[in-house]
Biotite code that builds the C-alpha atoms (Angstrom):
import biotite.structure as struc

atoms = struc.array([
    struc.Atom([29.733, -4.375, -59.404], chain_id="A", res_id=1, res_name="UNK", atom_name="CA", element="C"),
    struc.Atom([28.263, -1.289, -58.439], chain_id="A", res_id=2, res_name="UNK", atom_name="CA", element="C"),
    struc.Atom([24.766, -3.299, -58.147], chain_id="A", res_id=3, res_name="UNK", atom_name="CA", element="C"),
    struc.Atom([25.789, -4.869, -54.877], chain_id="A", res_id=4, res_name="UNK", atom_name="CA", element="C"),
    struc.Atom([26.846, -1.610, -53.415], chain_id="A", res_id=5, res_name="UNK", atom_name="CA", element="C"),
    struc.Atom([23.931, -0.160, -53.978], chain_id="A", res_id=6, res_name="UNK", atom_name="CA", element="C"),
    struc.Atom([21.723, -3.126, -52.553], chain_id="A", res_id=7, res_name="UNK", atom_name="CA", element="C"),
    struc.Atom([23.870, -3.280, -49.445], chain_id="A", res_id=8, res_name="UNK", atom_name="CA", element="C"),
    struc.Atom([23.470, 0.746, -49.271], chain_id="A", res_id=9, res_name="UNK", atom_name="CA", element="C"),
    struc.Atom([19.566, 0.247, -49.340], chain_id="A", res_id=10, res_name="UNK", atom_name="CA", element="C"),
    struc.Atom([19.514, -2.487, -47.261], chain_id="A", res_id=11, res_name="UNK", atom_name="CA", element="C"),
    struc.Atom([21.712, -0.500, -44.401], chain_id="A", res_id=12, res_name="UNK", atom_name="CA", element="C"),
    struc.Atom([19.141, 2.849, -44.752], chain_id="A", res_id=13, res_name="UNK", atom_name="CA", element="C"),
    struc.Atom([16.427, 0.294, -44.107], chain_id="A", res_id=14, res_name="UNK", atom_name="CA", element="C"),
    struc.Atom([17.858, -1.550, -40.983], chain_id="A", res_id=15, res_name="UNK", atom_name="CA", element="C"),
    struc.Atom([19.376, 1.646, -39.518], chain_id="A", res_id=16, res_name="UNK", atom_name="CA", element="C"),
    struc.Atom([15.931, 3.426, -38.946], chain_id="A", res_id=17, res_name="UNK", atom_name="CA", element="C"),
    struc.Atom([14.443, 0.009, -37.681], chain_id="A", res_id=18, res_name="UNK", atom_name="CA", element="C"),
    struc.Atom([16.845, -0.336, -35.307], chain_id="A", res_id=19, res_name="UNK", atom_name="CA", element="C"),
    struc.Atom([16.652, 3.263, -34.006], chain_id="A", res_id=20, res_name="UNK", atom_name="CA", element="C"),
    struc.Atom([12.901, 2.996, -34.075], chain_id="A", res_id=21, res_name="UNK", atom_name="CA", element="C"),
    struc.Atom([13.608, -0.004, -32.037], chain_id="A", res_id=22, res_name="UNK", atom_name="CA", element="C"),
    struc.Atom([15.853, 2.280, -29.491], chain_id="A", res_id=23, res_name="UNK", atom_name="CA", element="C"),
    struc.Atom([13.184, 5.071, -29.433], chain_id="A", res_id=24, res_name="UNK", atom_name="CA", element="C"),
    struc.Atom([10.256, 2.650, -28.133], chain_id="A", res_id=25, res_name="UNK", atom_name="CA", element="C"),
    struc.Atom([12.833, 1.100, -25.680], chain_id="A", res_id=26, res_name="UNK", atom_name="CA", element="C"),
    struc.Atom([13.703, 4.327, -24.244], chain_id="A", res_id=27, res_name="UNK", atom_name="CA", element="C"),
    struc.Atom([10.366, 5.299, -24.225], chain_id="A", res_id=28, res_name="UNK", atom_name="CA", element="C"),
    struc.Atom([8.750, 2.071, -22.762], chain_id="A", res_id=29, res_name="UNK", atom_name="CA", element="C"),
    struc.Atom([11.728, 3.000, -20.026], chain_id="A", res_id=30, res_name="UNK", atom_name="CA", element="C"),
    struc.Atom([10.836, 6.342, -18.977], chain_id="A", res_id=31, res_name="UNK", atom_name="CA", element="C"),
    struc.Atom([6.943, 4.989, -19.320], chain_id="A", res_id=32, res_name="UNK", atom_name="CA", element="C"),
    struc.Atom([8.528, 2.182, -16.834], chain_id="A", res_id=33, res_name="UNK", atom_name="CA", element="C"),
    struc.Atom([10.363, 4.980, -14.177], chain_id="A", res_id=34, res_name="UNK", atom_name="CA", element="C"),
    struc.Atom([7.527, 6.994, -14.217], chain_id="A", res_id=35, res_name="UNK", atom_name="CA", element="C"),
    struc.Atom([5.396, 3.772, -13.360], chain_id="A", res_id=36, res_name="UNK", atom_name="CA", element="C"),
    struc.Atom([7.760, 3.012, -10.284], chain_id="A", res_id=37, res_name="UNK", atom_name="CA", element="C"),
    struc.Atom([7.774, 6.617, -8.975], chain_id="A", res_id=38, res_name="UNK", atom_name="CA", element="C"),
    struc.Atom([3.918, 7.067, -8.945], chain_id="A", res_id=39, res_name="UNK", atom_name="CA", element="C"),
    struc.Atom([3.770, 3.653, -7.205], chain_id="A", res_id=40, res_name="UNK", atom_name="CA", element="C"),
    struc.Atom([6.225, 4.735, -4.895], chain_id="A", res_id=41, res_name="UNK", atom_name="CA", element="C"),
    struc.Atom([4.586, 7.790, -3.853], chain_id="A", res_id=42, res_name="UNK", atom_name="CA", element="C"),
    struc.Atom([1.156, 6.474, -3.632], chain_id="A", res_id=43, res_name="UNK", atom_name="CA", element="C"),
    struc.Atom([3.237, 3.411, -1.506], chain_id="A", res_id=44, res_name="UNK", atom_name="CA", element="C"),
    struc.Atom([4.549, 6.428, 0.851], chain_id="A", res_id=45, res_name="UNK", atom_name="CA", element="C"),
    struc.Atom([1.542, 8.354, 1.057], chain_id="A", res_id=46, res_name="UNK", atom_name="CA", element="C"),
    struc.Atom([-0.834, 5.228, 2.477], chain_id="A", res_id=47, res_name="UNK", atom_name="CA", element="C"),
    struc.Atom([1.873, 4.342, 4.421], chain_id="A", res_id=48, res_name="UNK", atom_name="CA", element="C"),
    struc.Atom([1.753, 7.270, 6.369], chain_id="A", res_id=49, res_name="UNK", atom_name="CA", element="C"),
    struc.Atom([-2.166, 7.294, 6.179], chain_id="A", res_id=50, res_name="UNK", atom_name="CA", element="C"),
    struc.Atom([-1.742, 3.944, 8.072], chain_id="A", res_id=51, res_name="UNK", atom_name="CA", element="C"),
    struc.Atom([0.668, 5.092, 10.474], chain_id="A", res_id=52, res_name="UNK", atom_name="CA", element="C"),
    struc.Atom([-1.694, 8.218, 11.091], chain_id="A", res_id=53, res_name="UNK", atom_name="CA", element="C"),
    struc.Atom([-4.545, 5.231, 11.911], chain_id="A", res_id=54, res_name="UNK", atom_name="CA", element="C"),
    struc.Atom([-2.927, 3.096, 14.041], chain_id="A", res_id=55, res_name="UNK", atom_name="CA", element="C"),
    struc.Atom([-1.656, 5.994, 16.334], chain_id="A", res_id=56, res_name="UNK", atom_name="CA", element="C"),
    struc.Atom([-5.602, 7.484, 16.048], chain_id="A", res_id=57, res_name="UNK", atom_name="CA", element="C"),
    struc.Atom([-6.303, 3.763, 16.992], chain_id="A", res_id=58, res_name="UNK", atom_name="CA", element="C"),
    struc.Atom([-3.803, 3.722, 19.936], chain_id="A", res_id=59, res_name="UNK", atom_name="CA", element="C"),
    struc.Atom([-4.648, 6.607, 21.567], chain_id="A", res_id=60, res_name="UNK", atom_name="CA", element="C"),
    struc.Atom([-8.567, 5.214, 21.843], chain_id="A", res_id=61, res_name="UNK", atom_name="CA", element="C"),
    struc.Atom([-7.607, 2.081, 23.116], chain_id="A", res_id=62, res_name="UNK", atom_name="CA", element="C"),
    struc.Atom([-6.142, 4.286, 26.464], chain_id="A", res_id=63, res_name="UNK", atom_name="CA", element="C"),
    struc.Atom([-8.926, 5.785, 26.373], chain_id="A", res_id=64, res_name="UNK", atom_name="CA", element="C"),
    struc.Atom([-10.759, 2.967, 26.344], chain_id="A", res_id=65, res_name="UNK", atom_name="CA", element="C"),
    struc.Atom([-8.641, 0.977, 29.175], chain_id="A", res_id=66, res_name="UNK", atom_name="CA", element="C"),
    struc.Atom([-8.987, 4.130, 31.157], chain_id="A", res_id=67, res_name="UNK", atom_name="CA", element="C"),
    struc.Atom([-12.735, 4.215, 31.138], chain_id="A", res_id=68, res_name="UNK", atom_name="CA", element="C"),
    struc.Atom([-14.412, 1.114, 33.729], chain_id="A", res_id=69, res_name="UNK", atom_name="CA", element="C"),
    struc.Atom([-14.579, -1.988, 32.224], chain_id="A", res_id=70, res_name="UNK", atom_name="CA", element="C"),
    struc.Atom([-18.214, -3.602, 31.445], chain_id="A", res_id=71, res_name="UNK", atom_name="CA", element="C"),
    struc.Atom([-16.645, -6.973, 32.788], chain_id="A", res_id=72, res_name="UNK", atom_name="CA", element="C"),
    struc.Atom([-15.402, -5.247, 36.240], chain_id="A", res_id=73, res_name="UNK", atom_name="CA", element="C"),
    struc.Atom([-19.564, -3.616, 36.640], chain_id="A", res_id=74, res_name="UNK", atom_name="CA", element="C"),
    struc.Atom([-20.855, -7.340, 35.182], chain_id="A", res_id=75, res_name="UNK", atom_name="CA", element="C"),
    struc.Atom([-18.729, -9.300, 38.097], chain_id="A", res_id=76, res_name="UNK", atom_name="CA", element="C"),
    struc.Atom([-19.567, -6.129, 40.676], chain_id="A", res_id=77, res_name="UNK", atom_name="CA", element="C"),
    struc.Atom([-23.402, -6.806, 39.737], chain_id="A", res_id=78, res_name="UNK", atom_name="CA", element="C"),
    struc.Atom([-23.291, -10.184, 39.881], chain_id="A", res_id=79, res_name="UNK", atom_name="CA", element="C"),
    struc.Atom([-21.553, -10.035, 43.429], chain_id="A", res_id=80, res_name="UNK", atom_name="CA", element="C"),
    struc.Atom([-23.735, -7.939, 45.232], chain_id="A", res_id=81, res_name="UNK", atom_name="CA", element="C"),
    struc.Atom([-26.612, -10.010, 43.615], chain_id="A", res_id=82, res_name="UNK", atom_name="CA", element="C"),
    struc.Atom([-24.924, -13.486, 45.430], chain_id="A", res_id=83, res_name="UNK", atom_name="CA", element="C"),
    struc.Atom([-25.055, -11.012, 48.354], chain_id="A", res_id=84, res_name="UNK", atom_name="CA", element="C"),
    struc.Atom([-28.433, -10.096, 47.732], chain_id="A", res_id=85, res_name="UNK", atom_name="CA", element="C"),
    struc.Atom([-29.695, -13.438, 47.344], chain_id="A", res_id=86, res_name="UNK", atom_name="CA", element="C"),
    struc.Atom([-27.974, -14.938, 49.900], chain_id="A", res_id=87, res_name="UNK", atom_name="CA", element="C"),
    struc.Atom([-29.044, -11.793, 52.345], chain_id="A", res_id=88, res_name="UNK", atom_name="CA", element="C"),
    struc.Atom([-33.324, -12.902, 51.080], chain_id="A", res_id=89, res_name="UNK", atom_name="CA", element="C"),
    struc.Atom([-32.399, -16.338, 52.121], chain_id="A", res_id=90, res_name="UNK", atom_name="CA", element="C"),
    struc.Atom([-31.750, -16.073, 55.468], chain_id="A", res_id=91, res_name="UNK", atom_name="CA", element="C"),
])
C-alpha cells in the first residue's frame, strides 16, 4: 500500500508549486495593477492642474479683452456718424 502514498505524495509536490506559481503571478499582476492606477492617477492630477492653470490664463484675457473697446461699439459708432454724414450731404 505504500504505492498510493507515494503517488498522492508526488501528486501534492506537483500541485503545491502550481498553485503557488499561481499566487506569485496574481500578486504580481496586482502590484503591476496598483502601480497602473497610481501612474494614472498622477498623470490624472498633474493635467488637471495644467487645465486649471489654462482656464485661469484664459480668464484673465477675457478681462482683458472686455476691458479693451469693443469692434461692435467702433462698427455701430462708424456706422452712426456715417447716417449722419449722409444725411448731413443730403440736405
Amino acid at each position: 500500500m505504500a504505492f498510493p502514498q507515494s503517488e498522492a505524495e508526488s501528486s501534492q509536490t506537483v500541485i503545491m508549486p502550481a498553485m503557488m506559481i499561481g499566487i506569485v503571478n496574481l500578486k504580481e499582476e496586482f502590484a503591476s495593477t496598483k502601480a497602473t492606477l497610481e501612474r494614472l492617477s498622477k498623470e490624472s492630477a498633474e493635467k488637471d492642474s495644467y487645465i486649471k492653470r489654462h482656464e485661469e490664463h484664459i480668464a484673465k484675457l477675457l478681462k482683458k479683452l472686455d476691458k479693451w473697446p469693443h469692434a461692435s461699439s467702433n462698427e455701430s459708432t462708424s456706422s452712426e456718424e456715417d447716417e449722419k454724414g449722409s444725411n448731413g450731404s443730403e440736405k
